[in-house]
C-alpha positions as CSV (number, residue, x, y, z in Angstrom):
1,X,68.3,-45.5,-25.8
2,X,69.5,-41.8,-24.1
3,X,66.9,-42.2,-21.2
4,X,67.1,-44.5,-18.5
5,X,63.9,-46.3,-18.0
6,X,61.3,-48.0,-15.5
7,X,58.7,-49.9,-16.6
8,X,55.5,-51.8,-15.2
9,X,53.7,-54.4,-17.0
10,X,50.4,-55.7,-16.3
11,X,50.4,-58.9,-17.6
12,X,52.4,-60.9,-20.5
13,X,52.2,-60.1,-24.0
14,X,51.1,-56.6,-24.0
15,X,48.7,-54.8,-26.5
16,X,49.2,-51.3,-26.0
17,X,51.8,-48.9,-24.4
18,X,51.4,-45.6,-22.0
19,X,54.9,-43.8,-21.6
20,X,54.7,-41.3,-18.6
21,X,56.9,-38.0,-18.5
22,X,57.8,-36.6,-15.0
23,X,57.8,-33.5,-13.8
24,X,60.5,-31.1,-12.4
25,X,62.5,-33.0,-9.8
26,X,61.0,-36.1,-9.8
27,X,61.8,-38.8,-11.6
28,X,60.0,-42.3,-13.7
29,X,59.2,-43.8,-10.0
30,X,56.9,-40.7,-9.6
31,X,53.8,-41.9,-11.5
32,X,54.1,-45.5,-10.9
33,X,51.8,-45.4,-7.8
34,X,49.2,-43.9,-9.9
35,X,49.5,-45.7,-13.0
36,X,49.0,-48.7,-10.9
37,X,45.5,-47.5,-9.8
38,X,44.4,-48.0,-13.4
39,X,42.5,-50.1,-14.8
40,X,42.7,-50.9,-18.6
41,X,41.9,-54.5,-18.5
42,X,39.2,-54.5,-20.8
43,X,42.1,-53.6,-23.3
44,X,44.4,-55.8,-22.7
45,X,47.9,-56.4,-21.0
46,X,49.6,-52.4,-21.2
47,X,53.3,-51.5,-20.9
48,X,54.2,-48.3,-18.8
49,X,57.5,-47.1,-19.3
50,X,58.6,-44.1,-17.2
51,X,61.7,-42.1,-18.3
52,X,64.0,-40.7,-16.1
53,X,64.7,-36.9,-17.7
54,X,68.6,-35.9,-17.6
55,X,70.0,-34.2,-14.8
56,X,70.7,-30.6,-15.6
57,X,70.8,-27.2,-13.8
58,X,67.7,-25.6,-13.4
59,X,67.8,-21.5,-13.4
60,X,64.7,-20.8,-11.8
61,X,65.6,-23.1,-8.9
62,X,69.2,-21.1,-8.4
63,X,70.9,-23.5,-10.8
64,X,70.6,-26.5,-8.5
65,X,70.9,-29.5,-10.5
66,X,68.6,-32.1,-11.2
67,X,66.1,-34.2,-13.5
68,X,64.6,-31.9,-16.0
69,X,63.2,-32.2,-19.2
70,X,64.8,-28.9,-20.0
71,X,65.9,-25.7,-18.5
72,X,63.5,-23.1,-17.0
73,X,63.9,-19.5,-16.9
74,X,61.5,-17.7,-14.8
75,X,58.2,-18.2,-13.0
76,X,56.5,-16.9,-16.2
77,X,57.5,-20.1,-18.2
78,X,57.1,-19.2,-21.7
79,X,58.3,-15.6,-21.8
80,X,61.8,-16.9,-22.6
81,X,62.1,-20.8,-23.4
82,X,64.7,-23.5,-23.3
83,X,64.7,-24.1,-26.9
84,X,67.4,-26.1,-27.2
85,X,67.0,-28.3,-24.7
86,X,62.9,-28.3,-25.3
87,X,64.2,-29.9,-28.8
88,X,67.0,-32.5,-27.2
89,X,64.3,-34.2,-25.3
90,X,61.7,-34.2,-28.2
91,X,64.7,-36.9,-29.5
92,X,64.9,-38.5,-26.6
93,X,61.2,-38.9,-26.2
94,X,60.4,-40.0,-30.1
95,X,63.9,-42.3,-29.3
96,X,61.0,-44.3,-26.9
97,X,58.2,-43.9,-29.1
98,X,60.5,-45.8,-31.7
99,X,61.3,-47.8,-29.5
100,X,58.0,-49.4,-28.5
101,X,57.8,-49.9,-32.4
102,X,60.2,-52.2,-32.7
103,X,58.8,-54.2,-29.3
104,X,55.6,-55.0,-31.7
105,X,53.6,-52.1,-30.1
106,X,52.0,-49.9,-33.0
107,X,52.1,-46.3,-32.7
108,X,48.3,-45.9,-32.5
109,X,48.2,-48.0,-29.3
110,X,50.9,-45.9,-28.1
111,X,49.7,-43.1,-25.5
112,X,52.3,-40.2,-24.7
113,X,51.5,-38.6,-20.9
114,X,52.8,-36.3,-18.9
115,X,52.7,-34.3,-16.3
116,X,53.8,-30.4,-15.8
117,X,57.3,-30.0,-17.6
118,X,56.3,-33.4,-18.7
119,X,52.8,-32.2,-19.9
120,X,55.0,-29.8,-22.0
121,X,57.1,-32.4,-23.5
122,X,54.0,-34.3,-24.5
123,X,52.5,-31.5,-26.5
124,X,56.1,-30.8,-27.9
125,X,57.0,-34.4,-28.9
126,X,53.1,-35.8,-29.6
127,X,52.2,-33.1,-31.7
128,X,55.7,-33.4,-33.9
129,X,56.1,-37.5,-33.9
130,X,55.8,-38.6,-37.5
131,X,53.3,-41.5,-36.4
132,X,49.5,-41.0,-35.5
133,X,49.8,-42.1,-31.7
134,X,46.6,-43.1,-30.0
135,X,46.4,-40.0,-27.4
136,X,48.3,-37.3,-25.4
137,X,47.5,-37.3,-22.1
138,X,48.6,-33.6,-20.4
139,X,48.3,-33.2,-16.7
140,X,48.7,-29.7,-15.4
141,X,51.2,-28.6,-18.1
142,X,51.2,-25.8,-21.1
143,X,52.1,-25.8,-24.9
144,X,55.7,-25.0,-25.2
145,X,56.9,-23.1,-28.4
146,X,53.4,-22.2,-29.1
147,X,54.1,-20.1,-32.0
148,X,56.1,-22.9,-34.2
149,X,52.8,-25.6,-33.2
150,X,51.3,-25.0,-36.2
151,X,54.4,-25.3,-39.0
152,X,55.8,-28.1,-37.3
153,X,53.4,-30.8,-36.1
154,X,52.8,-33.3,-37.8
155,X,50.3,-33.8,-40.3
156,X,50.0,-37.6,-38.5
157,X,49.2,-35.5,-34.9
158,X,46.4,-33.8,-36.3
159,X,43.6,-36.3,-35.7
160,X,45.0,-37.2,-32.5
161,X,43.0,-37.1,-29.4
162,X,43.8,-34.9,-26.3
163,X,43.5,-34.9,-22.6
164,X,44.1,-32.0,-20.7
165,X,43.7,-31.6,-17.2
166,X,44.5,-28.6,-14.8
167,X,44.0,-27.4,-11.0
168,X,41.8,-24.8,-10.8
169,X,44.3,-23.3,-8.0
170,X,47.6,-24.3,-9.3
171,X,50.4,-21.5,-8.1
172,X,53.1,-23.4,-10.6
173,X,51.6,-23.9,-14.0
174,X,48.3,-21.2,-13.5
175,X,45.1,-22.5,-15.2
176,X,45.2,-19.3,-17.4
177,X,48.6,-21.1,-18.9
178,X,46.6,-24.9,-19.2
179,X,43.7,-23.0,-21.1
180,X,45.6,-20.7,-23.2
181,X,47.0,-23.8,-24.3
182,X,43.6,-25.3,-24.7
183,X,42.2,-22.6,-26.7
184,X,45.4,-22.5,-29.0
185,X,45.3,-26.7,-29.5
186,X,41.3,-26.0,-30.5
187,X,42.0,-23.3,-33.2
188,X,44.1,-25.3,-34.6
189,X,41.7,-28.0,-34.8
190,X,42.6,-30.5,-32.0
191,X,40.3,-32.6,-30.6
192,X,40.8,-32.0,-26.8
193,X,38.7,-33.4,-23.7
194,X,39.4,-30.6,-21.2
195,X,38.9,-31.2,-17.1
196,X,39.8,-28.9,-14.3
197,X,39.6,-29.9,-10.4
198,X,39.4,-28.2,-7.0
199,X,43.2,-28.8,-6.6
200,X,46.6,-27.9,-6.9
201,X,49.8,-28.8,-8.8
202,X,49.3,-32.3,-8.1
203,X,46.8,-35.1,-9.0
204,X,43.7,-36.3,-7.8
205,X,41.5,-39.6,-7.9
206,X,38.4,-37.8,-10.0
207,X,41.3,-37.0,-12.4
208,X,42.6,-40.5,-12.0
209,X,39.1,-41.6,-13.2
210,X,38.7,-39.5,-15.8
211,X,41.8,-40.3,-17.1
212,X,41.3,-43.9,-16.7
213,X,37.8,-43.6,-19.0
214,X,39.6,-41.9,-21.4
215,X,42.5,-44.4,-22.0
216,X,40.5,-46.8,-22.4
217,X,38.4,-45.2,-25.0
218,X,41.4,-44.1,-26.9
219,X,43.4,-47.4,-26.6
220,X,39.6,-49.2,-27.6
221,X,39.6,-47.0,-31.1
222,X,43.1,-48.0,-31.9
């Protein structure tokens, strides 16, 4: 494994798996407070594992060091991409998607989240991992590489469900950017369940509950 790891368990044995991509900055502890507000009993004991990204300079931010899931250019976001390092850390992510595999835990109990940068590694990895995972959860993030989406995802991805939600006033990732990449997901035939809240860049409990009722729909059809 490339990626340092936390992980939470809610009981022995489990059934199904959620790993949970940071944002910017932060690191695996940052979701742990809200994946513990959960509830996905009525599926069973669920592993979370939280990945640490690498620590890297980040341009945007002066070159200051620190974890990222990839290098970012400007404000604009996808005017001029990390590529490379968009690419590295689709490895490491399907390196823990494998990895959950060989821990008993099939791919299409396997949910793939995220939020901003790691919204956009969840769209980049989900939509290119060679198994049918049971959902991509994206929290205030975009589609990264946009244009190479539809030669290189998987033909597993394509029946894969999608949540996608966005702050109706976020000044990091706009909402235009969370529904452009909406709309583009939709043309290509994705099924996504879209929210947007009275909010920032940040999280909040509606979102937590929406999330919550679609996780354990998703992890219910698997």
């Amino acid at each position: 494994m490339a990626l340092d790891t936390l992980e939470l368990q809610s009981g022995d044995h489990p059934v199904a798996s959620v790993i949970v991509l940071h944002g910017l900055g932060a690191d695996g502890n940052d979701f742990v407070p809200i994946a513990q507000e959960l509830d996905l009993s009525a599926i069973g004991p669920v592993r979370f594992v939280f990945p640490h990204a690498p620590i890297r300079p980040v341009t945007v931010n002066g070159g200051m060091r620190m974890r990222a899931w990839y290098d970012i250019y400007g404000p604009d976001l996808v005017r001029r991409e990390d590529e490379a390092g968009l690419r590295a850390s689709v490895t490491d992510v399907q390196a823990l998607l494998d990895r959950e595999v060989e821990r008993g835990i099939p791919p299409e109990r396997t949910v793939l989240m995220g939020f901003s940068q790691g919204c956009a590694m969840t769209l980049l990895a989900g939509l290119r991992a060679p198994q049918r995972l049971a959902g991509l959860a994206c929290l205030s993030g975009y589609l990264p590489l946009a244009a190479t989406t539809a030669s290189e995802r998987s033909t597993a991805s394509q029946s894969v469900p999608v949540f996608m939600a966005h702050g109706r006033v976020d000044p990091v990732v706009v909402l235009a950017r969370g529904t452009a990449s909406r709309d583009a997901l939709l043309a290509l035939g994705h099924s996504v369940e879209w929210h947007d809240y009275p909010m920032a860049h940040s999280v909040c409990q509606e979102e937590i509950e929406d999330l919550n009722a679609w996780l354990l729909k998703v992890l219910a059809a698997a």
